[in-house]
PAVEX-6752 format. One line per 3 residues: number of its first residue (from 1); their letters; for each residue y, x, z of N, C-alpha, C. Coordinates in pm, 1 decimal. Each point is the difference from the previous one (the first is absolute). Layout:
// PAVEX-6752
NUM = A = Y/X/Z/Y/X/Z/Y/X/Z ~ ...
***
This chain:
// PAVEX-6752
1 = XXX = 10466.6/13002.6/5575.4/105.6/-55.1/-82.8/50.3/-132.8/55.1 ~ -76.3/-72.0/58.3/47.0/-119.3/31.2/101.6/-16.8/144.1 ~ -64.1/93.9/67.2/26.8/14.6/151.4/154.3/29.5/-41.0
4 = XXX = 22.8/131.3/-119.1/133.6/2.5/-49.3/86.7/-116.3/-51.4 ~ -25.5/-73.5/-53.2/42.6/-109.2/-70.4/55.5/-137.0/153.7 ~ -109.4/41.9/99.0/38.9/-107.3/112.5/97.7/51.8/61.0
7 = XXX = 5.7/123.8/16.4/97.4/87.0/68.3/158.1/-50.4/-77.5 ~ -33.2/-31.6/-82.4/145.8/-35.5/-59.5/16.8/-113.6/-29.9 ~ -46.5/-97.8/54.6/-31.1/-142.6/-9.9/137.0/-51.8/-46.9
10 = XXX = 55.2/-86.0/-76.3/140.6/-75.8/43.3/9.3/-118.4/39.8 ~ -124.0/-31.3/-32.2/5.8/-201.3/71.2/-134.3/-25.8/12.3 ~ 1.3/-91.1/109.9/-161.1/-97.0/5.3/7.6/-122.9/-11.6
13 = XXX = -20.1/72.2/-171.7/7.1/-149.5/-65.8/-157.4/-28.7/-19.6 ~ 17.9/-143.6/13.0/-173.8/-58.0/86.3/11.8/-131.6/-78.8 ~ 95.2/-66.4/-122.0/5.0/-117.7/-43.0/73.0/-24.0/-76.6
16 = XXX = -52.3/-5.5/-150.5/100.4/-68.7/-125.2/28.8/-95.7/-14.5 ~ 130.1/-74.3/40.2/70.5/-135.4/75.6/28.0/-77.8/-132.8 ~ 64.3/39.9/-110.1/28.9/-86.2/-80.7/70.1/74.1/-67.4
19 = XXX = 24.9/-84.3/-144.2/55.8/86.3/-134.0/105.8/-121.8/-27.5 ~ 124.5/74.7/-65.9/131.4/-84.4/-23.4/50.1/9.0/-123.3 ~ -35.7/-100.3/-95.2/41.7/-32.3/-150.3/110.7/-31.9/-59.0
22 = XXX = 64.3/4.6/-88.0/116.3/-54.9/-45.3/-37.3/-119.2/-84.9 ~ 68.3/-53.0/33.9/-44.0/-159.2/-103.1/122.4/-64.6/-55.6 ~ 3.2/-42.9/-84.2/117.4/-103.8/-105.1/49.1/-111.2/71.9
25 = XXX = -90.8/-47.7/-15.0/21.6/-188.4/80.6/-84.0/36.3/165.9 ~ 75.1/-14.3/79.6/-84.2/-2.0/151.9/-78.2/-119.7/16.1 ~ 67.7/-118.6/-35.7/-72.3/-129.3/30.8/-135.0/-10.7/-52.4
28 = XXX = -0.3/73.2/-140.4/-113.1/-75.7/-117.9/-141.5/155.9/32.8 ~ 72.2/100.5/97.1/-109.6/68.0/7.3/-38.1/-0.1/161.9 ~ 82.3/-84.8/78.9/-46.0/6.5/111.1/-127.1/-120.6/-19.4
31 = XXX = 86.6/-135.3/-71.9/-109.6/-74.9/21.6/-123.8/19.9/-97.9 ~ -37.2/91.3/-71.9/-102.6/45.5/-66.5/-89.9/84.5/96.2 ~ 82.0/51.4/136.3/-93.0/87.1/101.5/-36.6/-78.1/61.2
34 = XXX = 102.7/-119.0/16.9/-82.2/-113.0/133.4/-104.4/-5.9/-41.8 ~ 11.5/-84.4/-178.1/-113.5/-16.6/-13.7/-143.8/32.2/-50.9 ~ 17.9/139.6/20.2/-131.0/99.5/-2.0/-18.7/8.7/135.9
37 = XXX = 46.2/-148.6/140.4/-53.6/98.3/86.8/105.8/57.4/131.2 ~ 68.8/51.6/-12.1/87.9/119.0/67.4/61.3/-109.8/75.1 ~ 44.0/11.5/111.2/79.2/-50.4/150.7/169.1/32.8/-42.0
40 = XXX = 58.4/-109.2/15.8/154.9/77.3/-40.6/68.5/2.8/168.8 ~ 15.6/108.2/23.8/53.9/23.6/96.6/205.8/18.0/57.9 ~ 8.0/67.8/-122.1/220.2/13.2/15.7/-36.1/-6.2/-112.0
43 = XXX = 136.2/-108.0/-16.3/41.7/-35.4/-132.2/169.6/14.2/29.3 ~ 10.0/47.1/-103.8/182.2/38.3/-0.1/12.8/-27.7/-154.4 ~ 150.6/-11.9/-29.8/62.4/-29.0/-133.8/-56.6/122.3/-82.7
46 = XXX = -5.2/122.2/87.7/-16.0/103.3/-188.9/-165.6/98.7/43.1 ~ -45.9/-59.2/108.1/-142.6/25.6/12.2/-83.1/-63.9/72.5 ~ -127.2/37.7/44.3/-101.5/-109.1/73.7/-104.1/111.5/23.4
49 = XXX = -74.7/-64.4/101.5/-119.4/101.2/19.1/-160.4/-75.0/60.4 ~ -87.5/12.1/-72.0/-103.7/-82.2/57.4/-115.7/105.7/4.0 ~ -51.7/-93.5/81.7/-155.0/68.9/47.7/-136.1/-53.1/-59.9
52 = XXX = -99.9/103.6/-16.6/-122.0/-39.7/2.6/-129.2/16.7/54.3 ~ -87.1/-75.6/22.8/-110.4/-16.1/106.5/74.1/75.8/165.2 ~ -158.4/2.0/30.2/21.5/24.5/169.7/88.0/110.3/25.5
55 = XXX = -40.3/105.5/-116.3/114.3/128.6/7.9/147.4/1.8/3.6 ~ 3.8/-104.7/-49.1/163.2/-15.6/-54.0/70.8/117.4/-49.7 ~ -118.4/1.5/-88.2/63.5/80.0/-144.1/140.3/-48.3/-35.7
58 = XXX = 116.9/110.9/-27.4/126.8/-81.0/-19.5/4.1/46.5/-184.1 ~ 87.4/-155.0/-27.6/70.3/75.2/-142.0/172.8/-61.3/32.1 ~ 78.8/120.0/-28.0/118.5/-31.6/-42.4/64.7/-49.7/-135.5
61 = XXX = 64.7/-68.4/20.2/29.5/-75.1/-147.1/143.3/-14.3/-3.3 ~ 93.7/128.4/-82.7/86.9/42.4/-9.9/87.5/-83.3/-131.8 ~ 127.8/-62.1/48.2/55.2/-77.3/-86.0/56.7/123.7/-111.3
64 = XXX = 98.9/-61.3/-111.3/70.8/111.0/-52.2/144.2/25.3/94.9 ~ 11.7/-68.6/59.7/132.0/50.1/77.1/-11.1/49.1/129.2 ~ -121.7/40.4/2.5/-86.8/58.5/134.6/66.7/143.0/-6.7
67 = XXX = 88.8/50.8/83.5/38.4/112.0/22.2/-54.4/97.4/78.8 ~ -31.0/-68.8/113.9/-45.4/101.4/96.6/-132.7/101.4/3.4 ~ -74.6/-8.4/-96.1/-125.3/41.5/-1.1/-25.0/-6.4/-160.7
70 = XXX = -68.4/84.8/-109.4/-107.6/-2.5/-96.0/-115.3/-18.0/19.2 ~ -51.9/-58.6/-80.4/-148.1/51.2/9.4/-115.4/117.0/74.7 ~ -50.1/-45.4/53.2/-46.3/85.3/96.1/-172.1/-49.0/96.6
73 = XXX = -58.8/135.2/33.3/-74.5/-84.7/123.8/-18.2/71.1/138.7 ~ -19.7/-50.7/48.7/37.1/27.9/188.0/-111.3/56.5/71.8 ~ -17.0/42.0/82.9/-112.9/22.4/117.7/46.9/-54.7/81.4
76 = XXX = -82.4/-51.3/89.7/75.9/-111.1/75.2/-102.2/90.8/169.1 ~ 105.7/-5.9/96.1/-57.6/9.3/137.8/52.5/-59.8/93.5 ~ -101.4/21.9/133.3/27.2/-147.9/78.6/111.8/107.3/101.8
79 = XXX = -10.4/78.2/6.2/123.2/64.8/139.8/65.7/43.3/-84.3 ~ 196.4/-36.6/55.3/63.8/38.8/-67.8/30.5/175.9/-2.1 ~ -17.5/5.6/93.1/8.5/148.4/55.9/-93.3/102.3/-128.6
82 = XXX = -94.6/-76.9/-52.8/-66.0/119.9/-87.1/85.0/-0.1/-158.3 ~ 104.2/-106.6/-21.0/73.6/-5.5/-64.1/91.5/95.6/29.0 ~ 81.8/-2.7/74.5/85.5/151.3/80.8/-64.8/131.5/-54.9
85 = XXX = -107.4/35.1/74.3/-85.3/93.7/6.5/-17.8/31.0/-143.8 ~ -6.0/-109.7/-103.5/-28.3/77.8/-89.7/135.1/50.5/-100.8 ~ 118.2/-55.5/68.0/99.3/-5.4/-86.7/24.1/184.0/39.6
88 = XXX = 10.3/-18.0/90.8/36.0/135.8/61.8/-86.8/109.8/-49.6 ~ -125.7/-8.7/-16.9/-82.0/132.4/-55.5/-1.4/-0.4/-124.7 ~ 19.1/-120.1/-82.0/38.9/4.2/-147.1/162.0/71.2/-26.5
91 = XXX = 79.5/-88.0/62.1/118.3/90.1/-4.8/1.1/156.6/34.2 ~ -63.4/28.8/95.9/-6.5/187.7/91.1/-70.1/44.7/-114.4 ~ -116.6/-42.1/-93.6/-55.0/46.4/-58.7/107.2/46.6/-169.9
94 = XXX = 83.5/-71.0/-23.0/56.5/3.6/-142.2/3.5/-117.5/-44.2 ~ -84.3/-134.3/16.4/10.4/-64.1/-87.8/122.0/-62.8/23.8 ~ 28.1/-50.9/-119.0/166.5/-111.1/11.9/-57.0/-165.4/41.0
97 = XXX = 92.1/-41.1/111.8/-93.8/-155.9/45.9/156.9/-35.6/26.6 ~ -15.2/-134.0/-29.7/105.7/-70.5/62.7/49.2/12.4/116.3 ~ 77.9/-134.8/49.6/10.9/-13.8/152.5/-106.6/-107.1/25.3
100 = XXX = -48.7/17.7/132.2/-75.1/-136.8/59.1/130.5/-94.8/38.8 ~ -61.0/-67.0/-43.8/36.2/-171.3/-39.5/-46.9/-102.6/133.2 ~ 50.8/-109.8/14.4/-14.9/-105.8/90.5/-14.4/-117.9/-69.7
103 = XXX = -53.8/-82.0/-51.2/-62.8/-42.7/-86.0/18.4/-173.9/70.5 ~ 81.8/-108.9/-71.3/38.8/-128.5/83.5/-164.5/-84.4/32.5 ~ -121.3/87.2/-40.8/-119.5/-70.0/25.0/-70.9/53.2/90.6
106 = XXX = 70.6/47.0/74.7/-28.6/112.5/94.4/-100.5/79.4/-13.9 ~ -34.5/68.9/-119.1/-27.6/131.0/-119.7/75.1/120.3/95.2 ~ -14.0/104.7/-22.9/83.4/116.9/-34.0/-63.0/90.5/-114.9
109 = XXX = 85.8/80.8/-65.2/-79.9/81.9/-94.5/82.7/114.3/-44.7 ~ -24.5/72.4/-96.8/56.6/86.3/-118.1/-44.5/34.0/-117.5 ~ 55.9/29.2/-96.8/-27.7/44.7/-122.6/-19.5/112.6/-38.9
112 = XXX = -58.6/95.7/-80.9/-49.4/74.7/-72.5/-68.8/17.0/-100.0 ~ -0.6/131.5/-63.3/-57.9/5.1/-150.4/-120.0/119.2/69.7 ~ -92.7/-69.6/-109.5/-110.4/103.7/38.6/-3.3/162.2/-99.8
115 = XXX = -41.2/44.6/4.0/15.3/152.0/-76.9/-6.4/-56.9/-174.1 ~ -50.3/-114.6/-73.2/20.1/-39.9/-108.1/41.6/-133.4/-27.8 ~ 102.2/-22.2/67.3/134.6/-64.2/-19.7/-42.0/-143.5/72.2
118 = XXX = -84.7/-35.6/-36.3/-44.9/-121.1/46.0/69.9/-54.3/178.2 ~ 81.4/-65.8/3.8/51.6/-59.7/137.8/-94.2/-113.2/76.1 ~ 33.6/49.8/147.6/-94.3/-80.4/85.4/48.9/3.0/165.5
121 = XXX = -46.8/-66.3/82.7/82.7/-102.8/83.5/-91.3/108.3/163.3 ~ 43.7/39.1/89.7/-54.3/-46.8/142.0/34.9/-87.2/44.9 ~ -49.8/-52.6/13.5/25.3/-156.5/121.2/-52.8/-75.2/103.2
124 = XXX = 34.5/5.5/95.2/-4.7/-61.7/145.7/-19.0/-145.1/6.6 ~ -133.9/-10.3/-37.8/-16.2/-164.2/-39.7/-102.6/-35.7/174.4 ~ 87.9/-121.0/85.4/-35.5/-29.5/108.2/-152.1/-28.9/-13.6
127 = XXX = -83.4/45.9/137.2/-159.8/-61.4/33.0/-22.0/-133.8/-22.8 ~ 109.8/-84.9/20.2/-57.8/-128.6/-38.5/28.9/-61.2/-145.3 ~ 68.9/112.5/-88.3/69.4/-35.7/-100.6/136.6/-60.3/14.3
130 = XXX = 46.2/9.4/-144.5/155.7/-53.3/-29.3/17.3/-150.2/39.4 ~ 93.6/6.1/77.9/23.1/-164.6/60.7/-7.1/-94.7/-142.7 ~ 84.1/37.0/-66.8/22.9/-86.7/-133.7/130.0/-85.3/12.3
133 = XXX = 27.2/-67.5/-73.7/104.7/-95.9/-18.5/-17.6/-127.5/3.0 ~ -127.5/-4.5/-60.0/-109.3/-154.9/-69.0/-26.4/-52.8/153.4 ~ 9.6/-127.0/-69.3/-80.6/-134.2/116.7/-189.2/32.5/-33.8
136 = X = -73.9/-21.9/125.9/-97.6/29.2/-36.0/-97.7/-139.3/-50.8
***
């Protein structure tokens, strides 16, 4: 059964990168993550994204005028190419996926819904991590 199940693999996904919230006030919940802690890495007017510990666990922190994305969480891999790879066997397979994206943090990714509705991210998050925006 399993050997079946690999045979039809659609992604090697190897890492749960981070989860992306909607929030009211960006300011009053970003700085409530600083201060539990979390690394603020891009900060923009209608979102932000910080990290935690060595993993750099990400959370997204989605303004209300945050368009581009809902709520969601990502698998994150280090070659972009397995991002491709998986867009393509998810798509050949049936599922409905976005387009891959180019991402100004030099990210790439796409969107999809999983078989119970729930939406979630591939993304091409670089080996050394997201440059960021922030002074360090």
């Amino acid at each position: 059964m399993v050997e079946r199940l690999l045979e039809s693999q659609l992604a090697n996904v190897t890492r749960l990168g981070h989860l992306a919230i909607r929030v009211q006030d960006i300011e009053r919940a970003k700085n409530f993550y600083i201060r539990l802690g979390l690394k603020l890495v891009w900060d923009d007017a209608d979102w932000c994204y910080l990290e935690a510990g060595p993993g750099k666990d990400g959370l997204a922190l989605l303004g209300p005028g945050y368009k581009a994305a809902g709520p969601h969480f990502a698998f994150h891999f280090t070659d972009k190419a397995d991002v491709q790879d998986a867009h393509i066997k998810l798509k050949d397979s049936g599922v409905h996926v976005g387009q891959v994206h180019e991402h100004r943090d030099g990210t790439a990714s796409f969107y999809l819904k999983d078989p119970e509705g729930n939406w979630l991210e591939m993304l091409y998050h670089p080996p050394g991590g997201i440059p960021g925006n922030q002074q360090p």
